[in-house]
ROMAR-271450 format. One record per residue (C-alpha): residue number from 1; x negated, z, y negated. Coordinates in Angstrom, 2 decimals. Last residue first. Example, Ala and Ser with C-alpha at 12.3 -4.5 7.8 and 13.67 -1.06 7.14 Angstrom:
2
<site seq="2" east="-13.67" up="7.14" north="1.06"/>
<site seq="1" east="-12.30" up="7.80" north="4.50"/>
// end
This chain:
152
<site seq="152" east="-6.22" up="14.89" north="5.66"/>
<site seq="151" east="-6.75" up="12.45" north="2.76"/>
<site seq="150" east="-10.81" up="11.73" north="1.40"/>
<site seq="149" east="-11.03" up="8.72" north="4.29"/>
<site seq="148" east="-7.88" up="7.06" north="3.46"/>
<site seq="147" east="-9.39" up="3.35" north="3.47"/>
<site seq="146" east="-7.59" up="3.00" north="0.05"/>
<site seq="145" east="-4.10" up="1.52" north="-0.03"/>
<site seq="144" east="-2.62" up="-1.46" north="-1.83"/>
<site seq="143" east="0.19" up="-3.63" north="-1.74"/>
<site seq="142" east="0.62" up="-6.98" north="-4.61"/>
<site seq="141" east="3.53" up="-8.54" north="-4.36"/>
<site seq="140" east="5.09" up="-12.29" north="-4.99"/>
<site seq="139" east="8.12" up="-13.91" north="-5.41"/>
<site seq="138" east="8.97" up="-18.03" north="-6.55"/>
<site seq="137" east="5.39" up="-19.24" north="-7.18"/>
<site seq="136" east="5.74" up="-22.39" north="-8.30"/>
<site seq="135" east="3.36" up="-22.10" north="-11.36"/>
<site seq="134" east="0.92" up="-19.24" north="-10.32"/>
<site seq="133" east="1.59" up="-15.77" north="-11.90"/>
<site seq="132" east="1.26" up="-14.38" north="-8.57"/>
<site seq="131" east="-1.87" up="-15.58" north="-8.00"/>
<site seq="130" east="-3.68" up="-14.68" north="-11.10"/>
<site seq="129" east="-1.62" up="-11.72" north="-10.96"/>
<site seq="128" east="-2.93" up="-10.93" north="-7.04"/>
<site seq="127" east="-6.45" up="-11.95" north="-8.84"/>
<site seq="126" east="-6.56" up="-8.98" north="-11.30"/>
<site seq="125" east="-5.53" up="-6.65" north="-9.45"/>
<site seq="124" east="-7.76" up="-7.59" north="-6.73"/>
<site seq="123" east="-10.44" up="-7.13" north="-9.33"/>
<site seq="122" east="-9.37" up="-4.01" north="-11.31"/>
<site seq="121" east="-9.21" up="-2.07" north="-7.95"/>
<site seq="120" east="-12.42" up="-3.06" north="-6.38"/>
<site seq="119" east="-12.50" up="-5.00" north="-3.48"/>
<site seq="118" east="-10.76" up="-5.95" north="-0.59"/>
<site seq="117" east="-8.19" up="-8.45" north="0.05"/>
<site seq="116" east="-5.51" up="-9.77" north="2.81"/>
<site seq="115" east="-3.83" up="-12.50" north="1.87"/>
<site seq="114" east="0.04" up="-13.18" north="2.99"/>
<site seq="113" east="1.15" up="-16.65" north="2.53"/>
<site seq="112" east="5.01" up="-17.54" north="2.87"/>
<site seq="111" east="6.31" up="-20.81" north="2.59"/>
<site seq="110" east="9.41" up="-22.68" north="1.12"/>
<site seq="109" east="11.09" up="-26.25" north="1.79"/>
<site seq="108" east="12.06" up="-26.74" north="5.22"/>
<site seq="107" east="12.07" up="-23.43" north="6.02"/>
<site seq="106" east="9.77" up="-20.07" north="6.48"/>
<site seq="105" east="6.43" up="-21.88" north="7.10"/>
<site seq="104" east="3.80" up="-19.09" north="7.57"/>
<site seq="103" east="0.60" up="-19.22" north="5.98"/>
<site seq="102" east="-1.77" up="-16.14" north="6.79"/>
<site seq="101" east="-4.88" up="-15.48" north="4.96"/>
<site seq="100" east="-8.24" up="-13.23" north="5.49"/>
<site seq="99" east="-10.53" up="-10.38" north="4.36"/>
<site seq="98" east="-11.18" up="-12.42" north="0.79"/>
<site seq="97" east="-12.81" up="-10.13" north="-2.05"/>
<site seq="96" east="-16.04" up="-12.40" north="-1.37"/>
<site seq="95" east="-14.19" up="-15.25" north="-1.36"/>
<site seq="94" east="-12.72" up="-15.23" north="-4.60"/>
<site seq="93" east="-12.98" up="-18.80" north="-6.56"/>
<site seq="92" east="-12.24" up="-19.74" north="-2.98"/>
<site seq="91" east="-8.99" up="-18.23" north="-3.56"/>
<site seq="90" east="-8.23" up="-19.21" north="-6.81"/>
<site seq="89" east="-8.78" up="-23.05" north="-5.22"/>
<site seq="88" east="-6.14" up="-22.47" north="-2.23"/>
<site seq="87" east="-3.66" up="-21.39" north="-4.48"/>
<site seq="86" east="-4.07" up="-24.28" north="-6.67"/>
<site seq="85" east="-4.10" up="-26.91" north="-3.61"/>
<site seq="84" east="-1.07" up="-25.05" north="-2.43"/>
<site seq="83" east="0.63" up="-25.84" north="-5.67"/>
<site seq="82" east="0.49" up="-29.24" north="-5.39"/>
<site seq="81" east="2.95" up="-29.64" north="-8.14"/>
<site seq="80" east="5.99" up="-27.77" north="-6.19"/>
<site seq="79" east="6.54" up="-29.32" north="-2.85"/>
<site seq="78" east="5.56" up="-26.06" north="-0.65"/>
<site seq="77" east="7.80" up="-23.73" north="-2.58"/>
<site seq="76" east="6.52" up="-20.63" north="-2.75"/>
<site seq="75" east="6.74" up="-16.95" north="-1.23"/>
<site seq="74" east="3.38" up="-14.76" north="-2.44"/>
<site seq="73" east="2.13" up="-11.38" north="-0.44"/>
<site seq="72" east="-0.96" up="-10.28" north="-1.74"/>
<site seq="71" east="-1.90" up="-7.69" north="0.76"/>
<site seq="70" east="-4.46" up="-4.38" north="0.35"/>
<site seq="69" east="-8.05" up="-2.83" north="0.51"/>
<site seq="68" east="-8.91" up="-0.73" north="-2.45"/>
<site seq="67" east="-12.49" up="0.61" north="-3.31"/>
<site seq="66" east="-12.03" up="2.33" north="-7.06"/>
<site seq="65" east="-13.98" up="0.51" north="-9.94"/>
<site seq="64" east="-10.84" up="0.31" north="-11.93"/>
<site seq="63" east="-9.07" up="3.63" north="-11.18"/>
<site seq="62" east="-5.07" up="2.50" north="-10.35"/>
<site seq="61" east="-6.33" up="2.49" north="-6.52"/>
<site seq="60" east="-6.99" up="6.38" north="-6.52"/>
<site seq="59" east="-3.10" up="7.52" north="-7.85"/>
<site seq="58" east="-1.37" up="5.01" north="-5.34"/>
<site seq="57" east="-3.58" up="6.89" north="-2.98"/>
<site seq="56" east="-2.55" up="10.14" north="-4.31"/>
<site seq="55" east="1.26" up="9.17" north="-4.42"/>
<site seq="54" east="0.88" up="7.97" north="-1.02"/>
<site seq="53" east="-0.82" up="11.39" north="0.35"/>
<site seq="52" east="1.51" up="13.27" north="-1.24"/>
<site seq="51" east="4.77" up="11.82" north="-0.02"/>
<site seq="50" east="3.11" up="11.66" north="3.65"/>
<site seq="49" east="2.46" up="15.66" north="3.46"/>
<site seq="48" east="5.93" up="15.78" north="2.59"/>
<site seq="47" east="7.30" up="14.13" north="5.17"/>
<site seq="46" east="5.12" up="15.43" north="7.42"/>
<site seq="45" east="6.27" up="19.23" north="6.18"/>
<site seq="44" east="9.62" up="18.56" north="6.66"/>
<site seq="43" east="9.95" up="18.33" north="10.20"/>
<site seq="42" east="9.86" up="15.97" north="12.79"/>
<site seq="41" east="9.82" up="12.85" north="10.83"/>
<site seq="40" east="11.87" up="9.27" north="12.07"/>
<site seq="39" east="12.75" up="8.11" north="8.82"/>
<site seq="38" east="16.12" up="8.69" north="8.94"/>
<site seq="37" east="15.59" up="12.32" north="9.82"/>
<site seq="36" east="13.18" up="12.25" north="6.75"/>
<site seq="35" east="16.09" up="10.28" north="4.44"/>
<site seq="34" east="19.00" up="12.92" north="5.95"/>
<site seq="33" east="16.77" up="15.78" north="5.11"/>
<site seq="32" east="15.41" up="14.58" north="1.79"/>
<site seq="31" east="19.44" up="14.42" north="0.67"/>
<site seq="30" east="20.57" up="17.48" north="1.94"/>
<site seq="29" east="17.19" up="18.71" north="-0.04"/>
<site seq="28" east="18.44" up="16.96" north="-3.51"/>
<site seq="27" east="21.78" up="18.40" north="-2.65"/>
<site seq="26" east="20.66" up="22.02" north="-2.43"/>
<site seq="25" east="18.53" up="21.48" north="-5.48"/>
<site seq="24" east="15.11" up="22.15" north="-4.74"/>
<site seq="23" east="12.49" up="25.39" north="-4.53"/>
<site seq="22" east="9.38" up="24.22" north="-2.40"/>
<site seq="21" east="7.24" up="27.73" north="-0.53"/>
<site seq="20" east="3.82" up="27.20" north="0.25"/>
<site seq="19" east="1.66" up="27.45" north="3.54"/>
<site seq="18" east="-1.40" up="26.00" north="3.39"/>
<site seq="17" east="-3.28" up="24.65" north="6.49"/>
<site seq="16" east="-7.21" up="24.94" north="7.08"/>
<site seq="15" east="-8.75" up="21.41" north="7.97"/>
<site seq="14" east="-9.01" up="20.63" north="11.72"/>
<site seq="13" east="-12.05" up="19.04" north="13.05"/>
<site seq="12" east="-12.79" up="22.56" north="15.42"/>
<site seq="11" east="-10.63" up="24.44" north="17.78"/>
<site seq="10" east="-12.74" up="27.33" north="19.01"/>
<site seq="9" east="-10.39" up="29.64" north="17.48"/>
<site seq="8" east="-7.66" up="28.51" north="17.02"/>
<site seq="7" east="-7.28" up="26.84" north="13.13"/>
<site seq="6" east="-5.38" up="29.15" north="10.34"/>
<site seq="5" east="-2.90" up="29.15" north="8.50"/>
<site seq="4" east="-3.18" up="30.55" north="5.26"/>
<site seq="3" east="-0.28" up="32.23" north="3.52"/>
<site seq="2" east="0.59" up="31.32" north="0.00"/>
<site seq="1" east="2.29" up="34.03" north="-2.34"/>
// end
């Protein structure tokens, strides 16, 4: 049976709460509780109200057309075939998915660029493997989110 909990009254901007009952292995649950303690929650709602919102954005940016804003995080080596000349051309090729671009010299030899993007889902997809798959690229990630606004 789920019970309904309710707003104050007078309290507005608050979406009605659901309360539902979560049957788990007892050491499955020993182990959520030491990872949400871990993790800083107060209880175990918030964590799993934050486990469901992730999955559902993760969920949203796999669409194609969906609005995504995110980081394409690449590690390189700064002497290999002038690959900051390439990196720096796919980008321009881009510019209107583009929010910004951080190089950050890590040693002697390797770099770190972080570039923030916005678009839809297929497209910054599409250019984080572009990037990515660049030759001399050593690591590199693609993170998404969406701007959150249909998640309470």
């Amino acid at each position: 049976m789920l019970d309904d909990i309710r707003q104050p009254k007078g309290v507005t901007g608050l979406s009605e709460l659901k309360r539902f009952g979560v049957a788990m292995d007892a050491s499955l649950l020993a182990a959520f509780d030491e990872l949400i303690t871990q993790s800083g929650y107060q209880n175990r709602s918030e964590a799993i109200r934050d486990l469901v919102r992730d999955h559902l954005v993760e969920t949203q940016w796999q669409v194609p057309q969906s609005p995504v804003i995110g980081t394409i995080t690449l590690v390189y080596e700064h002497h290999s075939s002038d690959i900051e000349h390439r990196l720096t051309h796919l980008q321009h090729e881009h510019t209107e998915h583009i929010c910004a671009a951080t190089h950050v010299h890590l040693d002697h030899d390797n770099c770190l660029e972080v570039i923030v993007v916005r678009g839809p889902s297929e497209v910054v997809r599409e250019l984080a493997g572009q990037l990515i798959a660049s030759r001399g690229v050593k690591h590199g990630k693609l993170v998404c989110t969406t701007s959150g606004a249909d998640l309470h």
